[in-house]
C-alpha positions in Angstrom: 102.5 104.4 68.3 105.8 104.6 70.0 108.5 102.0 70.1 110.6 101.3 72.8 114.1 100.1 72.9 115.3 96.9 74.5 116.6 98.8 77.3 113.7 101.6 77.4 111.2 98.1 77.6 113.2 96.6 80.5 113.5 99.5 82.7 109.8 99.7 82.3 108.7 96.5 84.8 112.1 97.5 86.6 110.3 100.7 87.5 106.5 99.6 88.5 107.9 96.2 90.1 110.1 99.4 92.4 107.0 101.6 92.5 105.2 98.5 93.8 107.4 97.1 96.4 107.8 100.9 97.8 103.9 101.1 97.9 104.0 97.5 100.1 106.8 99.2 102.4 104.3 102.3 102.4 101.1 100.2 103.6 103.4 97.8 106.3 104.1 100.9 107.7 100.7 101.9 109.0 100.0 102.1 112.7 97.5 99.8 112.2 99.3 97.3 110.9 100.7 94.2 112.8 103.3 92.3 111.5 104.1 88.7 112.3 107.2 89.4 114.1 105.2 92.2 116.3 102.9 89.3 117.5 102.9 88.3 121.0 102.6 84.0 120.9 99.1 84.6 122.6 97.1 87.3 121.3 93.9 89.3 121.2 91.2 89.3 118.9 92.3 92.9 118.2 95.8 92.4 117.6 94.6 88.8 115.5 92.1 91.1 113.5 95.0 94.2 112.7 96.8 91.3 111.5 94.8 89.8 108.9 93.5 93.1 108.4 90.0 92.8 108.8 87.1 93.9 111.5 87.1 92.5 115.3 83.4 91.7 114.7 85.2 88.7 111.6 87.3 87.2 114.0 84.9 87.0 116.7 82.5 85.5 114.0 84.9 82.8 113.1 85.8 82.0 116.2 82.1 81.1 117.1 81.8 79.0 113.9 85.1 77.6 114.4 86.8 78.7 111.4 89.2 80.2 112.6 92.0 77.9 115.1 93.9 78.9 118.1 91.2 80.4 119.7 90.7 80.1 123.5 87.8 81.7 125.4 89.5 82.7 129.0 86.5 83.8 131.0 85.0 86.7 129.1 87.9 86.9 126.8 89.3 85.1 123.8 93.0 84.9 123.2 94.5 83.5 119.8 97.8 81.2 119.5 99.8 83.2 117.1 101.9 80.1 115.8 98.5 78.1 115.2 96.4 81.6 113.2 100.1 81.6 111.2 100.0 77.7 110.4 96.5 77.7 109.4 97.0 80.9 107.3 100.3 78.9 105.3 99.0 76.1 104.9 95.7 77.6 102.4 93.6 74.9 104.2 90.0 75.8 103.7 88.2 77.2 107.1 87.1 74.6 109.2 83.1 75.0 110.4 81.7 72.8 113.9 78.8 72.7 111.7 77.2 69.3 110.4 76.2 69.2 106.9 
């Protein structure tokens, strides 16, 4: 068993806490990655699915069940109010269903 110094022991979370904010940087930089800033305010299902990073086929799911807000069918298409997806998202409200219990 090895002991570490006081200094040894506080360079020790220093390092991992730098190892894991470079990792973060690492991931945001992915292609397929959309960050809030690179939303347009009205946005695809794509670009709304990249951005909570999970599948098209989630979104359009949730959209149908109404758990997911800001979504707006425009003919054949559904576009997403980025400032309502990012409200819901901070506010940790539970997703909302049309269904009746």
């Amino acid at each position: 068993m090895t002991h570490e110094t006081g200094i040894e022991a506080e360079r020790a979370p220093e390092q991992s806490e730098k190892a894991r904010r470079e990792s973060e940087v690492e991931n945001d930089n992915r292609e397929d990655v959309v960050r809030l800033e690179d939303l347009p305010p009205v946005a695809t299902v794509a670009e709304i699915a990249r951005f909570l990073r999970v599948r098209q086929n989630l979104v359009y799911a949730m959209h149908r069940r109404g758990e997911i807000p800001g979504g707006q069918r425009l003919g054949r298409a559904i576009r997403f109010s980025t400032k309502v997806v990012v409200e819901w998202l901070n506010s940790g409200e539970p997703r909302r269903s049309r269904r009746k219990h």
